[in-house]
C-alpha positions as CSV (number, residue, x, y, z in Angstrom):
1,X,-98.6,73.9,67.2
2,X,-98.2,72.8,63.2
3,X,-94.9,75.3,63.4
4,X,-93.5,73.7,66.5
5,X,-93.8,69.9,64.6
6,X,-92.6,71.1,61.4
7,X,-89.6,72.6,62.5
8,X,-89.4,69.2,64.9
9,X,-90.2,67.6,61.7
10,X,-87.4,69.2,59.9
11,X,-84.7,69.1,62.8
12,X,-84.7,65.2,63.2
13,X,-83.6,64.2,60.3
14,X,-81.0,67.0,59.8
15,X,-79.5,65.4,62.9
16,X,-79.5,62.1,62.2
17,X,-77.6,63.2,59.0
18,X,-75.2,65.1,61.3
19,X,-74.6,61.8,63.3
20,X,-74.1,59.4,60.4
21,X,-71.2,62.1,59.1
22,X,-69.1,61.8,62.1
23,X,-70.1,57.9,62.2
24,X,-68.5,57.8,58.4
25,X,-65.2,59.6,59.1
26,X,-61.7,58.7,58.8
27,X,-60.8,56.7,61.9
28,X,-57.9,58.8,63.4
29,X,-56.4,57.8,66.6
30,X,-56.4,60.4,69.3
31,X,-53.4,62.7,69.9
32,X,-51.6,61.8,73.1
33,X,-51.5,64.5,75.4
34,X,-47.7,65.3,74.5
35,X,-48.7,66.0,71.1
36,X,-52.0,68.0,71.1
37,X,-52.4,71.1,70.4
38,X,-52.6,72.2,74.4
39,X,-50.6,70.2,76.6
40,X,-51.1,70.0,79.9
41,X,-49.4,72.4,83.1
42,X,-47.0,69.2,83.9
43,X,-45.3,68.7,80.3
44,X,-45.3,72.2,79.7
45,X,-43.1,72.4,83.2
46,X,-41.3,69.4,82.3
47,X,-39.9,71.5,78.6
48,X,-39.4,74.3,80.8
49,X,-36.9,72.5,83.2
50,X,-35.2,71.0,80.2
51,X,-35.0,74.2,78.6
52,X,-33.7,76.0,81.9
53,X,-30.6,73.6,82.1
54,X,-30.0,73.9,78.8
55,X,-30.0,77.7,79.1
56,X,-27.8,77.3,82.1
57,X,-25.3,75.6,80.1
58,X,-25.4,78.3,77.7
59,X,-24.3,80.6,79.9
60,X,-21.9,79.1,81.9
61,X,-19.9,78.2,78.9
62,X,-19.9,81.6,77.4
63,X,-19.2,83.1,81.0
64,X,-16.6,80.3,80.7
65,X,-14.8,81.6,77.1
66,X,-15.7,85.2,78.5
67,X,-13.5,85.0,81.2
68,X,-10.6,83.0,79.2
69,X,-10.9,86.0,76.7
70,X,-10.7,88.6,79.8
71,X,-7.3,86.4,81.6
72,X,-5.9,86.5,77.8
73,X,-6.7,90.4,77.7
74,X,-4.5,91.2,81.2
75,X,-2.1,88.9,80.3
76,X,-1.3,90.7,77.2
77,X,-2.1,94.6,79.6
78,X,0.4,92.5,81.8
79,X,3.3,91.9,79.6
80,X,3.0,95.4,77.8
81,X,3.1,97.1,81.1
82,X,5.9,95.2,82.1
83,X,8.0,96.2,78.7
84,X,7.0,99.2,79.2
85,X,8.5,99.6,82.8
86,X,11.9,97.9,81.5
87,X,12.2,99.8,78.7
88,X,11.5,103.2,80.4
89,X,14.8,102.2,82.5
90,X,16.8,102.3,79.8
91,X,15.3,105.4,78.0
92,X,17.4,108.4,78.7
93,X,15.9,110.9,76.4
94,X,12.0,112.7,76.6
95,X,12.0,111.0,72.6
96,X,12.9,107.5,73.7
97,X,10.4,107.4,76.7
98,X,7.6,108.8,74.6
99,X,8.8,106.1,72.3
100,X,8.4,103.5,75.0
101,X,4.8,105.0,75.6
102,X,3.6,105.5,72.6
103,X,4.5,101.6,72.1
104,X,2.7,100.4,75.6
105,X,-0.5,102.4,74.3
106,X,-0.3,100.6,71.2
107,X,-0.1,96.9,72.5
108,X,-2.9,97.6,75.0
109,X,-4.9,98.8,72.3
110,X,-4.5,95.5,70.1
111,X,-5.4,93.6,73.1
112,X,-8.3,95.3,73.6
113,X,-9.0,95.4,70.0
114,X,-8.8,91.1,69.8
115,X,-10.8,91.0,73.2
116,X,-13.8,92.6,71.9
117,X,-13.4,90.7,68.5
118,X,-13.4,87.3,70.7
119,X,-16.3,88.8,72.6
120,X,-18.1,89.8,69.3
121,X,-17.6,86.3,67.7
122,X,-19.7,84.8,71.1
123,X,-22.7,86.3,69.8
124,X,-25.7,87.3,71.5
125,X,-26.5,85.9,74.7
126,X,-29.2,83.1,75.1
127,X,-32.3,83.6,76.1
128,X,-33.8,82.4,78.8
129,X,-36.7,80.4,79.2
130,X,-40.2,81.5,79.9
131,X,-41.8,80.1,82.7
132,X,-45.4,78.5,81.9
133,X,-47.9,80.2,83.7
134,X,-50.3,78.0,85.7
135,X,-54.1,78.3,84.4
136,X,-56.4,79.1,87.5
137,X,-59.8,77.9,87.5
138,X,-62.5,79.9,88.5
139,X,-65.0,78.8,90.7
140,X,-68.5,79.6,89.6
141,X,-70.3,82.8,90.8
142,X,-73.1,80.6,92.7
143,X,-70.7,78.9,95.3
144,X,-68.5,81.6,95.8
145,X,-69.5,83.5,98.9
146,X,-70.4,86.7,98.9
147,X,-68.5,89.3,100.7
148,X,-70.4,91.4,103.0
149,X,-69.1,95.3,103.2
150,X,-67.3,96.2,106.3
151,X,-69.1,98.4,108.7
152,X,-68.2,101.9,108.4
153,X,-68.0,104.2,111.6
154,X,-70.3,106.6,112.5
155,X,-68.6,108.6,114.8
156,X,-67.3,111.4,114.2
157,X,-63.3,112.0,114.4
158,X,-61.9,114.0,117.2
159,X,-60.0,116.8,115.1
């Protein structure tokens, strides 16, 4: 009994003291949800639909430049194709067609070679957003029902 009302003894004023230290601190205002440390499922949704279109404008406009780069690229196949045809006409000798080759391989390759330079300079792709996963709340064990097993059969299989 004496230990019980010294340690009550002992445990009153250490709370009062506890008390008094929060009464004594710096008046802070209180965060608003959009700036503390958790926010809640709906702003979190809200950054993640902003951050979806923005993502979605990302990619359009590189799939946008991608495909100018790609039109650019056949253009210039197009054209060197087309020299190539005109100028295989004319050629008369094996040297002067292999000539006329040899110059078609080498425009297609410089178009090839700017195209993936153009493609390089886009960079990586964007990432996309992460969609916030919605916290479930569990129930507690006491009202949750509990699930009976199934009945098994007793019979025995026909086999």
């Amino acid at each position: 009994m004496k230990i019980k009302g010294l340690a009550l003894l002992g445990l009153i004023p250490a709370l009062l003291l506890s008390s008094m230290a929060t009464s004594f601190a710096d008046a802070t205002p209180t965060p608003t949800p959009s700036s503390s440390a958790s926010p809640d499922f709906q702003t979190l949704m809200d950054q993640y639909k902003i951050a979806s279109e923005q993502y979605r404008i990302l990619q359009q406009r590189r799939d946008d430049l991608r495909t100018q780069i790609n039109r650019t690229f056949m253009i210039a196949v197009d054209v060197a194709n087309k020299e190539a045809r005109t100028a295989m006409k004319l050629a008369r000798t094996a040297t002067a067609k292999n000539d006329v080759i040899v110059k078609q391989k080498n425009a297609i390759n410089a178009a090839s070679l700017v195209r993936d330079t153009a493609i390089a300079a886009l960079g990586a792709l964007p990432t996309p957003p992460v969609k916030p996963a919605k916290v479930l709340e569990m129930a507690p064990l006491s009202k949750m029902k509990s699930q009976k097993p199934s009945p098994t059969s007793t019979r025995k299989s026909k086999n």
